[in-house]
DSSP file (Angstrom, degrees, kcal/mol; ACC not computed):
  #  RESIDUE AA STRUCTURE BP1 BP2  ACC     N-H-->O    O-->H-N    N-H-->O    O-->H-N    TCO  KAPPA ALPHA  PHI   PSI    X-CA   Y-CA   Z-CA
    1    1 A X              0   0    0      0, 0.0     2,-0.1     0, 0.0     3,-0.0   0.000 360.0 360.0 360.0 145.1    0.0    0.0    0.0
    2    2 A X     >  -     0   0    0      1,-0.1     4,-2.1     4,-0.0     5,-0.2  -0.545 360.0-110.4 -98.9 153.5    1.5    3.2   -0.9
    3    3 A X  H >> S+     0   0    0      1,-0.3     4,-2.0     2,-0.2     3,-0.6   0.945 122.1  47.4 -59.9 -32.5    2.3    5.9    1.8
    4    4 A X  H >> S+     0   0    0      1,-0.3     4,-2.1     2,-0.2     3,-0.8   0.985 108.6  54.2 -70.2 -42.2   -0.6    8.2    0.4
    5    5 A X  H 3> S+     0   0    0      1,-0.3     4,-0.8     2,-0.3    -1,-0.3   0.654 113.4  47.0 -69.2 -32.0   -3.2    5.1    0.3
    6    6 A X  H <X S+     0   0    0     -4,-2.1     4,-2.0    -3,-0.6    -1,-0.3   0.795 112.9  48.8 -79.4 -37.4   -2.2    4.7    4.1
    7    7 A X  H <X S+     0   0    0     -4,-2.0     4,-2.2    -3,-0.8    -2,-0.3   0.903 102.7  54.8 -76.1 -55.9   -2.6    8.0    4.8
    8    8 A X  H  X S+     0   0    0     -4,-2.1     4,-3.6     2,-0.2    -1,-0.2   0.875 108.6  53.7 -30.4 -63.4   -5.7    8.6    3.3
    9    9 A X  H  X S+     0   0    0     -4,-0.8     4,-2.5    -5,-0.2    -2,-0.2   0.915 107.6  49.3 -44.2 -52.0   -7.2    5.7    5.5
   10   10 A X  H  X S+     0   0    0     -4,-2.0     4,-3.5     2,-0.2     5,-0.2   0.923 102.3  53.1 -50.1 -53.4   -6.2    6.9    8.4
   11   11 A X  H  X S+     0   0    0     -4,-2.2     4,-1.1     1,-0.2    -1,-0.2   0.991 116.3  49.8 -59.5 -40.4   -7.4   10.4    8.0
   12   12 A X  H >X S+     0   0    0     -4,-3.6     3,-3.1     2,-0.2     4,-2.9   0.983 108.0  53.2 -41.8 -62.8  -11.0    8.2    7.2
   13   13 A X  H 3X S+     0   0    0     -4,-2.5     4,-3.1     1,-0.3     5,-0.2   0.863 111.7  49.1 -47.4 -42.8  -10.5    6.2   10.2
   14   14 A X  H 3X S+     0   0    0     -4,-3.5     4,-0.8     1,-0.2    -1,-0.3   0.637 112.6  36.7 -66.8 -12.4  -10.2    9.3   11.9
   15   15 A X  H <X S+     0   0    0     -3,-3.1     4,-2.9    -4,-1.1     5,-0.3   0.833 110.1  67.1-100.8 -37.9  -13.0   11.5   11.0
   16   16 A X  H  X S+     0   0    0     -4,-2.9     4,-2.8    -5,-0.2    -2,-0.2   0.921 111.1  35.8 -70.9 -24.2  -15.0    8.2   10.9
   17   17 A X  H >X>S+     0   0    0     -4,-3.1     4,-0.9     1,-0.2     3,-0.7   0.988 111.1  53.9 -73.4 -61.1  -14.5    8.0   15.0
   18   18 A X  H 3X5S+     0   0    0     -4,-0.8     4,-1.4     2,-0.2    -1,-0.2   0.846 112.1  49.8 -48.3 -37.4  -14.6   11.7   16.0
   19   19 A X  H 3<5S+     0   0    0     -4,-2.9    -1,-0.2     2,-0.2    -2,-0.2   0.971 114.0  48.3 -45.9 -47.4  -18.3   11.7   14.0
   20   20 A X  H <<5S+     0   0    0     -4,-2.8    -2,-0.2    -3,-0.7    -3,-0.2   0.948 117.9  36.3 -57.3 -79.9  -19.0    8.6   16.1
   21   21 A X  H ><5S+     0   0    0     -4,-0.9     3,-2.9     2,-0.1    -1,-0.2   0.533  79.8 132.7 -34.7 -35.7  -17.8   10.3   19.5
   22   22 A X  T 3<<S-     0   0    0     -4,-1.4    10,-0.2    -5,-0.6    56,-0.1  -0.060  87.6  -5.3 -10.1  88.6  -19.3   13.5   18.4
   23   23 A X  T >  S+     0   0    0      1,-0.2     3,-2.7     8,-0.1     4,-0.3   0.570  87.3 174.2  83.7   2.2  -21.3   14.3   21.9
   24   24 A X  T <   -     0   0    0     -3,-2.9    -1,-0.2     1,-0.2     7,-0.1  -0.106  60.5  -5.0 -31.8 134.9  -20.5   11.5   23.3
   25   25 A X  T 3  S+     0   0    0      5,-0.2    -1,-0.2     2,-0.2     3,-0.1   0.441 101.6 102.7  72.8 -14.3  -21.7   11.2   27.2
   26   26 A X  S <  S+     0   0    0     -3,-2.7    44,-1.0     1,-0.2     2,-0.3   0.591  81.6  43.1-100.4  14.3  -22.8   14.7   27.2
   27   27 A X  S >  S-     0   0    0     -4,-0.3     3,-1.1     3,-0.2    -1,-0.2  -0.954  80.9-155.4-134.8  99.3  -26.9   13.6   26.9
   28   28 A X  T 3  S+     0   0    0      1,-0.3    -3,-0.1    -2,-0.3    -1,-0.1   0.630  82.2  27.8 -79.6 -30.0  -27.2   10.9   29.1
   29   29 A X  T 3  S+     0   0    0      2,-0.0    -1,-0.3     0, 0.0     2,-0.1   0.096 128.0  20.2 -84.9  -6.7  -30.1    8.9   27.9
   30   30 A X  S <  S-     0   0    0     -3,-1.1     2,-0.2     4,-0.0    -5,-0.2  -0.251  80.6 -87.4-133.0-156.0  -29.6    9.9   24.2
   31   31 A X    >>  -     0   0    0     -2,-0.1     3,-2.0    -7,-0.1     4,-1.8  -0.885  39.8-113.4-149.4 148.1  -27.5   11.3   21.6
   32   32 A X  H 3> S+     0   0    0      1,-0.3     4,-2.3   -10,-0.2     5,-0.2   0.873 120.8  46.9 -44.3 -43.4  -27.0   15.3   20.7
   33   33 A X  H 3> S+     0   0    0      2,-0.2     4,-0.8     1,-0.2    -1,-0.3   0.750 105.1  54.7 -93.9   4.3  -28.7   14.8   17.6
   34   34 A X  H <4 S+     0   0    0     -3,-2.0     4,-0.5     2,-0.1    -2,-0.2   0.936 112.4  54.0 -66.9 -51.7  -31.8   12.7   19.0
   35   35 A X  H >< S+     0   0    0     -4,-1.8     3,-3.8     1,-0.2     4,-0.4   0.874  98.8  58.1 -45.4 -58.1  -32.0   15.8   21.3
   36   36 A X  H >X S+     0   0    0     -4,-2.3     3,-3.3     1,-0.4     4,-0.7   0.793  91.1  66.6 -33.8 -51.0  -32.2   18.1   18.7
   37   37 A X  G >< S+     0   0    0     -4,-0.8     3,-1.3     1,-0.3    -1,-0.4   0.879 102.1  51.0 -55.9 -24.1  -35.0   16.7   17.3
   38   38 A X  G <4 S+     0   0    0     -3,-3.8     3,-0.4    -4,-0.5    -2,-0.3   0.530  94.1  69.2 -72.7  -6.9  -36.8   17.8   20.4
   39   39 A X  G X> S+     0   0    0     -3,-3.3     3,-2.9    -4,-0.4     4,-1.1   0.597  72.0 112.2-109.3   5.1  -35.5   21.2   20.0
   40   40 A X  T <<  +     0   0    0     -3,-1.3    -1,-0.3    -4,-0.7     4,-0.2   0.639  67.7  63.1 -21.1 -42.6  -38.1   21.7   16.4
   41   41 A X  T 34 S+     0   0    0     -3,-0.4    13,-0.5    15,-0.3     4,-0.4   0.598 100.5  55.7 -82.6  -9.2  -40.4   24.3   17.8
   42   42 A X  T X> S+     0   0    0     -3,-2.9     3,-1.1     1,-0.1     4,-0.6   0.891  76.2 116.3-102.7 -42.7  -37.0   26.6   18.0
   43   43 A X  T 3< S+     0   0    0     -4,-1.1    -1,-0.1     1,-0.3    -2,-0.1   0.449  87.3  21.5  36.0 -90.3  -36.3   26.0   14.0
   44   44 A X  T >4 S+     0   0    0     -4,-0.2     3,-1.6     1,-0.2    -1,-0.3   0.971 122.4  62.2 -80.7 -49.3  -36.6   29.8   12.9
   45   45 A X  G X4 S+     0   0    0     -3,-1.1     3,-1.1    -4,-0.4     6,-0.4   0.808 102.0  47.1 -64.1 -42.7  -35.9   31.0   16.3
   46   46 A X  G 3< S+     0   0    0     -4,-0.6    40,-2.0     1,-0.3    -1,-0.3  -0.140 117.3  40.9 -87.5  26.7  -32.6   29.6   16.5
   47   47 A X  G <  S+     0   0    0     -3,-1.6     2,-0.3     1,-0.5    -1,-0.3   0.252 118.8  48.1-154.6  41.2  -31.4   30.9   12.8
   48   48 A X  S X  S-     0   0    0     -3,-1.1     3,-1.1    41,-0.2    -1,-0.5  -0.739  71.1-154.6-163.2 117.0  -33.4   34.9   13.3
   49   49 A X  T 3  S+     0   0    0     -2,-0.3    -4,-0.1     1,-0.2    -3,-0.1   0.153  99.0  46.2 -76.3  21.2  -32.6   36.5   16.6
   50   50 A X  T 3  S+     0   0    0     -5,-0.1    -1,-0.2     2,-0.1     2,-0.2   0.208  79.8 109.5-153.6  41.4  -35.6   38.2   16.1
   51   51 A X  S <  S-     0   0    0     -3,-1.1     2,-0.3    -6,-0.4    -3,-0.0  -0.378  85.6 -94.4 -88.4 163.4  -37.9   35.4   15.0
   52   52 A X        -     0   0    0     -2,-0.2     2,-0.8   -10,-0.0    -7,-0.3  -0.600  31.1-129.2 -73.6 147.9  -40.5   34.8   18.1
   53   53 A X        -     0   0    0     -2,-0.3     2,-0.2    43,-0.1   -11,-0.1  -0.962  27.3-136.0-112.7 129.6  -39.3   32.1   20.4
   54   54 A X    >>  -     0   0    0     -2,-0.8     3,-2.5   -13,-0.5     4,-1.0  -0.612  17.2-119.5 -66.5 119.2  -42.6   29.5   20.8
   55   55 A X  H 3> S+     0   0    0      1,-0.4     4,-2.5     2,-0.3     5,-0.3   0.649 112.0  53.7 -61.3 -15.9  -43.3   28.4   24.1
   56   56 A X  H 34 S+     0   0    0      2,-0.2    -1,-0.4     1,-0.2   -15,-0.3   0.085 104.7  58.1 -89.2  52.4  -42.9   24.7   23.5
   57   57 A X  H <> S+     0   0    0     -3,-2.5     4,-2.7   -16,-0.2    -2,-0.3   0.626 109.3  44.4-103.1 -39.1  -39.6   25.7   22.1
   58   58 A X  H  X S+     0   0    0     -4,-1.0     4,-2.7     2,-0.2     5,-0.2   0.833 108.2  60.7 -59.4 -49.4  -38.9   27.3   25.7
   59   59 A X  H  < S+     0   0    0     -4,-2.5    -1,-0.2    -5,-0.2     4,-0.2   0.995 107.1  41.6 -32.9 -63.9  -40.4   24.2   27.2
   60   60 A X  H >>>S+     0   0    0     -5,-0.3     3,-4.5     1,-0.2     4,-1.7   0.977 112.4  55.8 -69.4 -59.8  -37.8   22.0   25.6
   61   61 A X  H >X5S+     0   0    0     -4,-2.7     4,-3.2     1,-0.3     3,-1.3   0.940 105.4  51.8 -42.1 -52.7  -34.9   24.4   26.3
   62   62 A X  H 3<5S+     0   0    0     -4,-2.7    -1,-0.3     1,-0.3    -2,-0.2   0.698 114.5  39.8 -78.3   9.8  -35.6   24.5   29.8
   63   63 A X  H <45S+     0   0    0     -3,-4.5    -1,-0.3    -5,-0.2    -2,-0.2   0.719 117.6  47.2-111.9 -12.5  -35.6   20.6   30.1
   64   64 A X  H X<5S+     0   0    0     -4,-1.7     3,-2.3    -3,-1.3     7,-0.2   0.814 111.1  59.3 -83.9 -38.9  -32.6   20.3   27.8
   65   65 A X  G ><<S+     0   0    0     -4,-3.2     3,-0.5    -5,-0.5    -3,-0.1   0.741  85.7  74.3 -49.5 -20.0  -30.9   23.6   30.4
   66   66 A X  G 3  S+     0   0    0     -5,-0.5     2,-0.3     1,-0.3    -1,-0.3   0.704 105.4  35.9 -71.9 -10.9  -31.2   21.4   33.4
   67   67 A X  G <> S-     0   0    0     -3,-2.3     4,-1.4     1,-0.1    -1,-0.3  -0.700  72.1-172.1-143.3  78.7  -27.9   19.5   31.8
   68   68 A X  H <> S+     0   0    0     -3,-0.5     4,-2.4    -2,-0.3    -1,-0.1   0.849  83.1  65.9 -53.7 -40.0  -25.6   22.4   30.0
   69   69 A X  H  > S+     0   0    0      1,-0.2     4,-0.6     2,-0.2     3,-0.3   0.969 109.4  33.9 -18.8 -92.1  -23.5   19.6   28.6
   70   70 A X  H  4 S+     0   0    0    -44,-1.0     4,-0.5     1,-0.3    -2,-0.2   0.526 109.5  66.1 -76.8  -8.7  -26.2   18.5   26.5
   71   71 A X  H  X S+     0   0    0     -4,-1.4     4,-1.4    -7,-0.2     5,-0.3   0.915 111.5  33.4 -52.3 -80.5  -27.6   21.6   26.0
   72   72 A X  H  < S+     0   0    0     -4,-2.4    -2,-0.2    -3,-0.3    -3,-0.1   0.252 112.2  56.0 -83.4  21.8  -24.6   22.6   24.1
   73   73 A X  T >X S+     0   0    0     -4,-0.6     3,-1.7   -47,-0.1     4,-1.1   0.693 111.1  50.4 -90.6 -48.2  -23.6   19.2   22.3
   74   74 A X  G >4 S+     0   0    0     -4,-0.5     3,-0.7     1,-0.3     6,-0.4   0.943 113.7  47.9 -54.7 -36.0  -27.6   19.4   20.9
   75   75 A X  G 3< S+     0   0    0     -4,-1.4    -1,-0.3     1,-0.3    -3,-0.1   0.601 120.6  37.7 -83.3  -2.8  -26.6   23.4   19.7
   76   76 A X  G <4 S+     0   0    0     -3,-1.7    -1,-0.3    -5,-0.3    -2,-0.2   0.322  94.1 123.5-140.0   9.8  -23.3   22.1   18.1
   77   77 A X  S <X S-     0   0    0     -4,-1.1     4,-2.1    -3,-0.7     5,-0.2  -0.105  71.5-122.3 -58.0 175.4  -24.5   19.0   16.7
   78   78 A X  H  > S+     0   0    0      2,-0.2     4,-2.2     3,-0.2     5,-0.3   0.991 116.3  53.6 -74.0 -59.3  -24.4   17.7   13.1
   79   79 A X  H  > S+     0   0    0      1,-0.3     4,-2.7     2,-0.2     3,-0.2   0.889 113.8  49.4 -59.2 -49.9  -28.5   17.2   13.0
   80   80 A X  H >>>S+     0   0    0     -6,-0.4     3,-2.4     1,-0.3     4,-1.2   0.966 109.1  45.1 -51.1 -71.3  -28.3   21.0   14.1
   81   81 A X  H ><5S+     0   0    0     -4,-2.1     3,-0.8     2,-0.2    -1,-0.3   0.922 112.7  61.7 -34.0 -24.7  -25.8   22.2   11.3
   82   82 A X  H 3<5S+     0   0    0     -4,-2.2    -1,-0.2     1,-0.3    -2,-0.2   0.820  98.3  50.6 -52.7 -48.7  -28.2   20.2    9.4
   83   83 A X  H <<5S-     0   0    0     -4,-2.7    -1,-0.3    -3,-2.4    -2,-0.2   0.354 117.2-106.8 -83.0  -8.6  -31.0   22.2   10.1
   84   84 A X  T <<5 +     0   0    0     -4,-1.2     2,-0.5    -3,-0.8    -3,-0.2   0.802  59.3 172.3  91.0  44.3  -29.4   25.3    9.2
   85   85 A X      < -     0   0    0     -5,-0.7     2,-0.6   -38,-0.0   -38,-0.2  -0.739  30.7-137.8 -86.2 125.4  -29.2   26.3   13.2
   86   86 A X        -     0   0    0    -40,-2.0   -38,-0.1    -2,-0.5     4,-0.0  -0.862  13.4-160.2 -71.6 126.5  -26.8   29.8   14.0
   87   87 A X  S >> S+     0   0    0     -2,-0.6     3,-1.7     3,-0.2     4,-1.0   0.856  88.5  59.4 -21.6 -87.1  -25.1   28.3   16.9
   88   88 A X  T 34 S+     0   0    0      1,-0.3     4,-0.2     2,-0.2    -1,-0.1   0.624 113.7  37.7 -56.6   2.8  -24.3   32.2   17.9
   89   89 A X  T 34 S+     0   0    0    -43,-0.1    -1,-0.3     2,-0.1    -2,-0.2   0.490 111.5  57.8-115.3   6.0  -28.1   32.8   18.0
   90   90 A X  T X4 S+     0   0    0     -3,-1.7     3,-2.2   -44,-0.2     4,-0.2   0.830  95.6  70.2 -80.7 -48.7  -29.1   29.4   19.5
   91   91 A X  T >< S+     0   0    0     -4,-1.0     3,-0.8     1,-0.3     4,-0.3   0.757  96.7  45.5  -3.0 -73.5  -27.0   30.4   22.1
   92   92 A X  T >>>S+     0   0    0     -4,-0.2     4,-1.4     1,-0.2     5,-0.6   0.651  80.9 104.8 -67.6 -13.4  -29.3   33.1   23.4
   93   93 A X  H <>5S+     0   0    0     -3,-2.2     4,-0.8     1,-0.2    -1,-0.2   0.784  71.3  50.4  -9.0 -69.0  -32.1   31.3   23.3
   94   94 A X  H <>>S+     0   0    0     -3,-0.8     5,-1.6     1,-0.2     4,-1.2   0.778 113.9  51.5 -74.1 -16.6  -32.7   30.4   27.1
   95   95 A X  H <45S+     0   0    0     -3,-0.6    -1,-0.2    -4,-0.3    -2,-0.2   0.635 109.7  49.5 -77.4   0.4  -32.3   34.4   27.8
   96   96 A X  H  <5S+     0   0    0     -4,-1.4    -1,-0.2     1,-0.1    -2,-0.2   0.593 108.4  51.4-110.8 -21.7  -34.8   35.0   25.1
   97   97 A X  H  <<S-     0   0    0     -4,-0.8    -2,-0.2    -5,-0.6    -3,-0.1   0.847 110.4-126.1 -74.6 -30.4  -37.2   32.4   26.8
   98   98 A X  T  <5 +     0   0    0     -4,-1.2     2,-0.4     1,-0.2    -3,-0.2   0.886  44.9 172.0  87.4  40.6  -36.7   34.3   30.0
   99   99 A X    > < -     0   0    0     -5,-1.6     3,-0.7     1,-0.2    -1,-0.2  -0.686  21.2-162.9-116.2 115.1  -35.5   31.0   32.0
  100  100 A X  T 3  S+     0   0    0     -2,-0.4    -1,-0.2     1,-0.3    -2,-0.0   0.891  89.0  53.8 -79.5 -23.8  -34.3   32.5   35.3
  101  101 A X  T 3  S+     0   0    0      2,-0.1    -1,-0.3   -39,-0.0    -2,-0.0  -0.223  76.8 130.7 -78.4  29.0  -32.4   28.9   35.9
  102  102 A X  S <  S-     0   0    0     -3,-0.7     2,-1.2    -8,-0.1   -34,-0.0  -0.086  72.4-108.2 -88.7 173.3  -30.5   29.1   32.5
  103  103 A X    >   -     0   0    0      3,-0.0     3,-1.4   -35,-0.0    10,-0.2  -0.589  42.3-159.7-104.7  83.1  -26.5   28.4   33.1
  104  104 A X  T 3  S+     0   0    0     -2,-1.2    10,-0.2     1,-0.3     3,-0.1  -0.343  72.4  25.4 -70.4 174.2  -25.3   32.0   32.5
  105  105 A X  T 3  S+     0   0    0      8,-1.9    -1,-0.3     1,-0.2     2,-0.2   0.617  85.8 150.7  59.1  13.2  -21.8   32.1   31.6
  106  106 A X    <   -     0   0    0     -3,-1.4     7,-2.1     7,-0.4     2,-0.5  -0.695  43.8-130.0 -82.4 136.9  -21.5   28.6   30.2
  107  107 A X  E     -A  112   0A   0     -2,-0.2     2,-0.5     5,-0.2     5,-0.2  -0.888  25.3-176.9-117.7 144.2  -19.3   28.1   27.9
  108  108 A X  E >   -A  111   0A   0      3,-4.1     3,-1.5    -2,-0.5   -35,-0.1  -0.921  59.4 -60.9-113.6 107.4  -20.4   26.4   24.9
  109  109 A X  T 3  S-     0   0    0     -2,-0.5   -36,-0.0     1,-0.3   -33,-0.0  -0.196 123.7 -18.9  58.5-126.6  -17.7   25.7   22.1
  110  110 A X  T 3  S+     0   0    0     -3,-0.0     2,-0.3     2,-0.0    -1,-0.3  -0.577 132.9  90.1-104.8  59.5  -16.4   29.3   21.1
  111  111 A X  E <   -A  108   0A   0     -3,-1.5    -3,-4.1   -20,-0.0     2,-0.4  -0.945  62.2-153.3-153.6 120.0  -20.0   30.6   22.8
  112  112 A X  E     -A  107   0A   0     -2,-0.3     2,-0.2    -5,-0.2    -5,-0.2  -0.978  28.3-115.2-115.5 138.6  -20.8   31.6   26.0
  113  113 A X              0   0    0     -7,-2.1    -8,-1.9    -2,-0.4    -7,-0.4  -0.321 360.0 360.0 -57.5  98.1  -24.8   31.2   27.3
  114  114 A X              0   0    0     -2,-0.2    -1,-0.2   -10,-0.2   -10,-0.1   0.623 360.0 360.0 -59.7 360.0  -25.8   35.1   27.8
């Protein structure tokens, strides 16, 4: 096998585990991007800061909020990028929900939870 033909595998092997491990652990019952399907009702809110945020979308944030891990694996998941989610305007979310228990100051990726 030629060094580039090795190389190339490897770099596969590698992305295919870091996809797999992608959130691992940080949803305890789940996976980031199962959660994320729960987070639908936030759709438009979470890509226009100045969409209306839907109370079951506030619902689900504040049961996703209770675990700031798995808050911010679901906001930086694939199934989100998928959905066409702004990370830097899912972010604000739970301040826009008004959720007095929100984790300020969590830091999310390159994001921190206003």
């Amino acid at each position: 096998m030629e060094a580039s033909t090795k190389a190339l595998c490897f770099m596969a092997l590698l992305l295919s585990v870091a996809i797999s491990t992608n959130g691992a652990g940080e949803c305890p019952k789940s996976t980031p991007d199962n959660e994320a399907m729960k987070l639908a009702p936030c759709a438009s809110a979470a890509q226009d800061a100045n969409a209306a945020v839907s109370s079951s979308c506030c619902a689900q944030v504040k049961k996703l909020g209770r675990n700031p891990k798995c808050l911010c694996a679901v906001m930086l998941s694939n199934m989100a990028k998928m959905a066409g989610i702004n990370p830097q305007i899912a972010i604000g979310i739970p301040k826009r929900c008004n959720l007095a228990d929100r984790p300020v100051g969590y830091k999310c990726g390159a994001y921190t939870l206003p």
